[in-house]
C-alpha positions in Angstrom: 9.8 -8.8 -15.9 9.8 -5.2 -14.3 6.6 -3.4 -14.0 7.7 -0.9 -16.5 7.3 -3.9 -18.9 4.1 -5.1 -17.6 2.8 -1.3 -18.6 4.0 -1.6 -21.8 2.3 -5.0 -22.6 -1.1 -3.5 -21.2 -0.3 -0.4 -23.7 0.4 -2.4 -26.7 -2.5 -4.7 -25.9 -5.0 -1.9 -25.7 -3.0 -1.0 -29.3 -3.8 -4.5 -30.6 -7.7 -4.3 -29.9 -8.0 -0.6 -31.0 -6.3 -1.6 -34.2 -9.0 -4.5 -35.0 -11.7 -2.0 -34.2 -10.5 0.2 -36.9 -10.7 -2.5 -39.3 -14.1 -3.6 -38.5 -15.1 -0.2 -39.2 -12.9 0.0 -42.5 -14.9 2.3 -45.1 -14.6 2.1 -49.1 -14.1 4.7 -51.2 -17.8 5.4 -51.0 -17.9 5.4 -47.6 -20.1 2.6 -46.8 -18.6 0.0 -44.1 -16.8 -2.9 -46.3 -18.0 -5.5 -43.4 -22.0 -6.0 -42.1 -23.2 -4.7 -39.1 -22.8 -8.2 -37.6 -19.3 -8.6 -37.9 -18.6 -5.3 -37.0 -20.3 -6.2 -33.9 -18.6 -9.3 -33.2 -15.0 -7.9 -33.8 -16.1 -5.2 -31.4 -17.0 -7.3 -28.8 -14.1 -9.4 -29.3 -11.9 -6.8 -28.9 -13.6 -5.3 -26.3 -13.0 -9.0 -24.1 -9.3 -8.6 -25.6 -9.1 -5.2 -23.5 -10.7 -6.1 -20.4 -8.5 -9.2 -20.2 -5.6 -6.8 -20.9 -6.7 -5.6 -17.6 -7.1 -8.1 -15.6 -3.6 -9.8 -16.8 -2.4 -6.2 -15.5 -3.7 -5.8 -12.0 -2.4 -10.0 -11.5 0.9 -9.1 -12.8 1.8 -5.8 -10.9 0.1 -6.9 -7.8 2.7 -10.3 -8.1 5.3 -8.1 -8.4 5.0 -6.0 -5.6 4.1 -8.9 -3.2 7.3 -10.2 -4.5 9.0 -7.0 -3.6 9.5 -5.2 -6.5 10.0 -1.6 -6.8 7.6 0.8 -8.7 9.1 2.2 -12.2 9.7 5.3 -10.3 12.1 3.0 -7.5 9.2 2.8 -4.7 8.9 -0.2 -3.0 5.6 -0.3 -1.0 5.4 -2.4 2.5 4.1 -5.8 1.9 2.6 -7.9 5.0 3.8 -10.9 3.2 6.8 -12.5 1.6 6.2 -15.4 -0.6 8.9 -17.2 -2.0 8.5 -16.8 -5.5 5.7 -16.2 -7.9 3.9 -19.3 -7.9 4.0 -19.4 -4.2 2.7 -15.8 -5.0 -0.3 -16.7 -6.4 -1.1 -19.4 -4.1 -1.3 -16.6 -1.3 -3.7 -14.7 -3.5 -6.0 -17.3 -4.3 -6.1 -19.1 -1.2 -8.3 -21.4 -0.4 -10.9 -20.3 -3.9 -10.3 -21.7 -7.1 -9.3 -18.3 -8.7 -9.1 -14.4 -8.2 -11.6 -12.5 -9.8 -9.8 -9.3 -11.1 -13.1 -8.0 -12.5 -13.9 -7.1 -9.2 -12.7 -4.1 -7.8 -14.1 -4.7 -4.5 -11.9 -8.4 -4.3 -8.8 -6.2 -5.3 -9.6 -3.5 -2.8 -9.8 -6.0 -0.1 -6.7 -8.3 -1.2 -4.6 -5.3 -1.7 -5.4 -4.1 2.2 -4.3 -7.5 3.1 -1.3 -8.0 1.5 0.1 -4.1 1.6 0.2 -1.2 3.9 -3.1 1.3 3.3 -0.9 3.6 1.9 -0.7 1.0 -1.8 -1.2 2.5 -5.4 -4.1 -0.5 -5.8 -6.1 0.7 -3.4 -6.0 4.3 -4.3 -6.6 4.1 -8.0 -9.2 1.2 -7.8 -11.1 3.1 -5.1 -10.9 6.7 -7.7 -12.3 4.4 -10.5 -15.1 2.0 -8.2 -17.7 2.8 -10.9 -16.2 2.6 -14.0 -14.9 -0.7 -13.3 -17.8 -2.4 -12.5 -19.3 -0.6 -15.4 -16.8 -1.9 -17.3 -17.0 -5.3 -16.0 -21.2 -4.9 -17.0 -20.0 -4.3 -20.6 -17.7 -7.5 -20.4 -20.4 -9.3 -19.1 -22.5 -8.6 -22.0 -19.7 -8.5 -24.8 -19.4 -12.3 -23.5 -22.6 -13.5 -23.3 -25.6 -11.3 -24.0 -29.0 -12.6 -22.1 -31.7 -10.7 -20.6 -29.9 -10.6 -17.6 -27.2 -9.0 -18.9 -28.8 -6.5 -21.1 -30.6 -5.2 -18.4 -28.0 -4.4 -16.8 -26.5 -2.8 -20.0 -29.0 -1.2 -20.4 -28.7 0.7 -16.6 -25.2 1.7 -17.3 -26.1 3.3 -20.7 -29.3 4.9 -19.2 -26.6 6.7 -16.6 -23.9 7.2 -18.5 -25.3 8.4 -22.0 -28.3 10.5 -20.0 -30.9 9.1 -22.1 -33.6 6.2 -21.7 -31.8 3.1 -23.3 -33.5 -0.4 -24.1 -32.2 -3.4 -26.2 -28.8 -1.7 -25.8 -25.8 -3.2 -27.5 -21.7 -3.5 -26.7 -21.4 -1.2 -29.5 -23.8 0.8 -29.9 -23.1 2.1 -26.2 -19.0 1.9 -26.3 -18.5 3.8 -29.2 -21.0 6.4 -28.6 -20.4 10.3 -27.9 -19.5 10.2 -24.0 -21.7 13.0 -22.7 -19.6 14.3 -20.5 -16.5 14.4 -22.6 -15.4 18.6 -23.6 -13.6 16.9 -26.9 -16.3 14.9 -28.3 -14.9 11.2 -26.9 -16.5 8.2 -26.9 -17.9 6.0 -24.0 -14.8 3.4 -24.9 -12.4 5.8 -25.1 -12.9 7.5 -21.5 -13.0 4.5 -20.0 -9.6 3.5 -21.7 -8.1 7.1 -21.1 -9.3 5.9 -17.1 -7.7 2.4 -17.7 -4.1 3.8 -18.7 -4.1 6.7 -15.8 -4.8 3.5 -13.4 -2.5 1.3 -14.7 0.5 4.0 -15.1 -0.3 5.7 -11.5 -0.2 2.0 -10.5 3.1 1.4 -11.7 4.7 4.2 -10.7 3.2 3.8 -7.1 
């Protein structure tokens, strides 16, 4: 599968969760939600996990591909320090001797990335432009999965900085699908960070 394709599925996957977040937040003719607070909050999460793993299914896919030799969508190929023999040999080399690659870390991808390519590799340049808002991103997974103290608190940190306001017993949705302070259109928090996702994933791609 070329990566053009593997941009499309992120795309239509990001689609996909959007579309059940509109219908958790269907309205009647009154204007009053048709489904509880809690359910609304449970779709959200759920399709918050949905795009996250969207993701993550990206970054393992591309980065396959371009071990492998592929060329970007625009015909690049970037120089590769390795060769493997097909893509299951592919993701042997990238797991190594652990039991799995965490592509929630930037960090891990950063450093794989300079070890399988030349500096000079679409990873490492739009990982390293979006350092912060991944591993924001990967704090709102964490708490969309399994909300604890531990997690809330750090919920709680991101919204503090990224909403510029004091924020405690913080929730996945109150804090994704509120105004994004720094946004000129009036954007929320979940839809920057997907506008960041798609520039990522395309600049990527086209390498």
């Amino acid at each position: 599968m070329p990566l053009i394709d593997s941009l499309n599925t992120f795309r239509a996957s990001v689609a996909e969760a959007n579309g059940f977040i509109a219908l958790a937040f269907q309205q009647d003719a009154s204007g009053a939600y048709v489904l509880p607070q809690n359910q609304r909050d449970f779709i959200s999460d759920s399709a918050f996990l949905k795009l996250f793993i969207a993701w993550e299914t990206f970054l393992e896919h591309s980065f396959i591909k371009y071990m492998l030799g592929e060329p970007s969508i625009l015909g690049t190929v970037i120089v590769r320090y390795v060769q493997p023999i097909d893509e299951q040999h592919a993701h042997k080399l990238l797991i190594g001797t652990q039991k799995y690659v965490d592509w929630s870390n930037p960090d891990i991808v950063k450093r794989l990335c300079n070890l399988f390519f030349d500096r000079a590799n679409p990873f490492d340049t739009f990982i390293s432009s979006m350092m912060t808002d991944l591993f924001d991103l990967k704090t709102v997974r964490n708490a969309a999965a399994h909300l604890t103290s531990t997690t809330r608190q750090q919920l709680d940190s991101v919204g503090t900085r990224r909403l510029r306001r004091p924020c405690v017993n913080l929730n996945v949705s109150d804090f994704i699908f509120a105004v994004d302070p720094l946004s000129a259109t009036g954007d929320t928090i979940l839809t920057t960070y997907l506008n960041k996702l798609d520039v990522g994933a395309e600049g990527i791609s086209n390498a």
